[in-house]
C-alpha positions as CSV (number, residue, x, y, z in Angstrom):
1,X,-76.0,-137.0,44.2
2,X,-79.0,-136.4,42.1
3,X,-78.8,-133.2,39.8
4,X,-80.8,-131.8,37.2
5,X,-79.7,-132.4,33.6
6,X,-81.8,-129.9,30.9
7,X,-80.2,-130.3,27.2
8,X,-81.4,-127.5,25.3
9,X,-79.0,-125.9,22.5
10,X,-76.2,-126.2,25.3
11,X,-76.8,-128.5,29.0
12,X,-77.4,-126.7,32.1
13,X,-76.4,-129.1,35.3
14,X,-78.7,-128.0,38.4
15,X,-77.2,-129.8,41.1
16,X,-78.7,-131.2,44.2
17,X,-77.1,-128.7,46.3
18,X,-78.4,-125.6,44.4
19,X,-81.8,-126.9,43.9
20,X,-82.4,-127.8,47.7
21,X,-81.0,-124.1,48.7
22,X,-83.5,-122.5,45.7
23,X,-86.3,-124.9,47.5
24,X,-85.2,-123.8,51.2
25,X,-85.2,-120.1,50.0
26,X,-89.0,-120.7,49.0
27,X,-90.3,-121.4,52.0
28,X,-92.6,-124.2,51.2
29,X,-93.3,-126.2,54.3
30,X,-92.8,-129.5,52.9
31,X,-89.3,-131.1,53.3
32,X,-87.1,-131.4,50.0
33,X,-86.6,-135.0,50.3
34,X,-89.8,-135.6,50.0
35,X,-90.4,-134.6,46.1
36,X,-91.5,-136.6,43.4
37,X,-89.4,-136.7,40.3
38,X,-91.7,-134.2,38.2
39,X,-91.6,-131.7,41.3
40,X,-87.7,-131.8,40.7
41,X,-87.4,-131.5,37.3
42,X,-90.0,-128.6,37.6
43,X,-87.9,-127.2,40.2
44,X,-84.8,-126.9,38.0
45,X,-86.4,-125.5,35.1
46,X,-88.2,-122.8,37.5
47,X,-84.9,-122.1,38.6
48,X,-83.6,-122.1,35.1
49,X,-86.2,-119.1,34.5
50,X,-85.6,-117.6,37.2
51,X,-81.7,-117.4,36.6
52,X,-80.3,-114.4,35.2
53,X,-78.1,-114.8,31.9
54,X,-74.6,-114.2,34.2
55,X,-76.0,-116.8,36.6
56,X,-76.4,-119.6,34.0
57,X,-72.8,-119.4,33.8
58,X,-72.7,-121.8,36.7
59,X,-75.0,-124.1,35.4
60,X,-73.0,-124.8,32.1
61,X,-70.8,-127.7,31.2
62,X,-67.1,-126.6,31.0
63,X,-67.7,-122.8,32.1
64,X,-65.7,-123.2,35.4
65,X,-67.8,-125.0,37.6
66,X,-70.0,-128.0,35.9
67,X,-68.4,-130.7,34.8
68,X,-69.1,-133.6,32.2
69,X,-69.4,-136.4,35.6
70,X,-71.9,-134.0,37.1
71,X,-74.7,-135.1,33.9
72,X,-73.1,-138.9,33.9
73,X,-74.9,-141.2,35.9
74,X,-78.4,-143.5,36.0
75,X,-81.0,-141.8,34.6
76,X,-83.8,-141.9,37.5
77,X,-86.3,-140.2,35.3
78,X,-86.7,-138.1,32.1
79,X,-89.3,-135.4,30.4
80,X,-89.2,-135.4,26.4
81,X,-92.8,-133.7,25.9
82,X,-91.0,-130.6,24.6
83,X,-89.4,-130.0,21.4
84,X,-87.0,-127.3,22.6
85,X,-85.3,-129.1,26.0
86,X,-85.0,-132.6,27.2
87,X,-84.8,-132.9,31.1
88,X,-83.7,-135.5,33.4
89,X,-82.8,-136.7,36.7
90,X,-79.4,-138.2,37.0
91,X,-78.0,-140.1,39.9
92,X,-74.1,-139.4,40.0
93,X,-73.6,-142.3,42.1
94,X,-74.9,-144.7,40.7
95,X,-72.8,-145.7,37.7
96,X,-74.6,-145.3,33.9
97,X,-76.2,-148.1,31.7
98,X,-74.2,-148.4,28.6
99,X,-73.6,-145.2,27.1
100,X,-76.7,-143.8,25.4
101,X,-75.4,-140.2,23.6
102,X,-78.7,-138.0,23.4
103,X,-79.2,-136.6,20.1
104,X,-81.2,-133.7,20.0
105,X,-83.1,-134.5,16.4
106,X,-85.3,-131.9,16.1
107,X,-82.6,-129.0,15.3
108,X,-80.1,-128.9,12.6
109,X,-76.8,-127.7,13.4
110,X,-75.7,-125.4,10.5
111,X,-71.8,-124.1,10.9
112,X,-70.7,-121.3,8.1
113,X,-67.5,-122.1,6.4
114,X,-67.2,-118.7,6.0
115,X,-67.1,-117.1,9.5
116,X,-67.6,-120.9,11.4
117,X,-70.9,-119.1,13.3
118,X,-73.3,-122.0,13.8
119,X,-76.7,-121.5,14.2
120,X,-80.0,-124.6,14.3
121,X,-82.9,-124.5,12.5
122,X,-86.0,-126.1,13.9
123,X,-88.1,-128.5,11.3
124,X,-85.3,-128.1,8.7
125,X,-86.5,-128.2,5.0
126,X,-83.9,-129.0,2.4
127,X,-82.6,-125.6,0.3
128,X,-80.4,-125.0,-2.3
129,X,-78.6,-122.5,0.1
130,X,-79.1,-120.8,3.2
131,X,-78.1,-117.0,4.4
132,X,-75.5,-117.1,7.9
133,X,-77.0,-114.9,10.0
134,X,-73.6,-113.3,11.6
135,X,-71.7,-112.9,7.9
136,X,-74.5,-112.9,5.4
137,X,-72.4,-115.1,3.0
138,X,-74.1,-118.3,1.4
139,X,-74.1,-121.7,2.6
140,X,-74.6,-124.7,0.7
141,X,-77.8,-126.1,1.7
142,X,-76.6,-129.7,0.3
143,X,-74.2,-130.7,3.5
């Protein structure tokens, strides 16, 4: 099965089955099978727009329905031209190269000690402190 992997703050899994149902409900007289790897990516993430916020419940990893297996598998192909989301094919079928963990290096994860809210900063810059934004209480900017 070949779903739709997009890493953004949190995964969203588009799986084969939902993105050929979004495609049929289009009406676009070309056959499913018969997309290019760009189309599909560009598929899920239209879908990912057009999803409402208690739809992309479905599409998370460990909500209820998605699963860790569903984003483990060959990579057929991958789009890293965006600083916010990574999106790739994977191929649950076919079993995975050696592990390769994607680090998502252009946030910083920032967890307060005081309330454990964790927010990311994009292009961090080193401070003394910084301000959580749920508690308002300081956080040492050193970690």
């Amino acid at each position: 099965m070949k779903n739709v992997v997009i890493h953004k703050v949190v995964t969203f899994i588009f799986t084969e089955e939902q993105l050929k149902a979004y495609w049929e409900r289009k009406k676009v007289n070309l056959p499913f099978s018969s997309l290019t790897d760009e189309q599909y990516m560009q598929l899920a993430e239209e879908m990912l727009s057009q999803t409402s916020h208690s739809q992309l419940q479905q599409h998370l990893i460990g909500q209820g329905w998605r699963t860790e297996e569903e984003a483990t598998g060959l990579v057929l192909a991958e789009d890293d031209s965006r600083a916010h989301m990574h999106v790739e094919i994977v191929d649950t079928s076919i079993p995975a190269n050696p592990l390769q963990p994607l680090f998502i290096d252009r946030v910083t994860e920032i967890i307060c000690p005081h309330c454990s809210f964790s927010f990311y900063l994009r292009h961090d810059v080193k401070r003394p402190s910084w301000i959580c934004p749920s508690c308002g209480n300081s956080i040492d900017g050193s970690r």
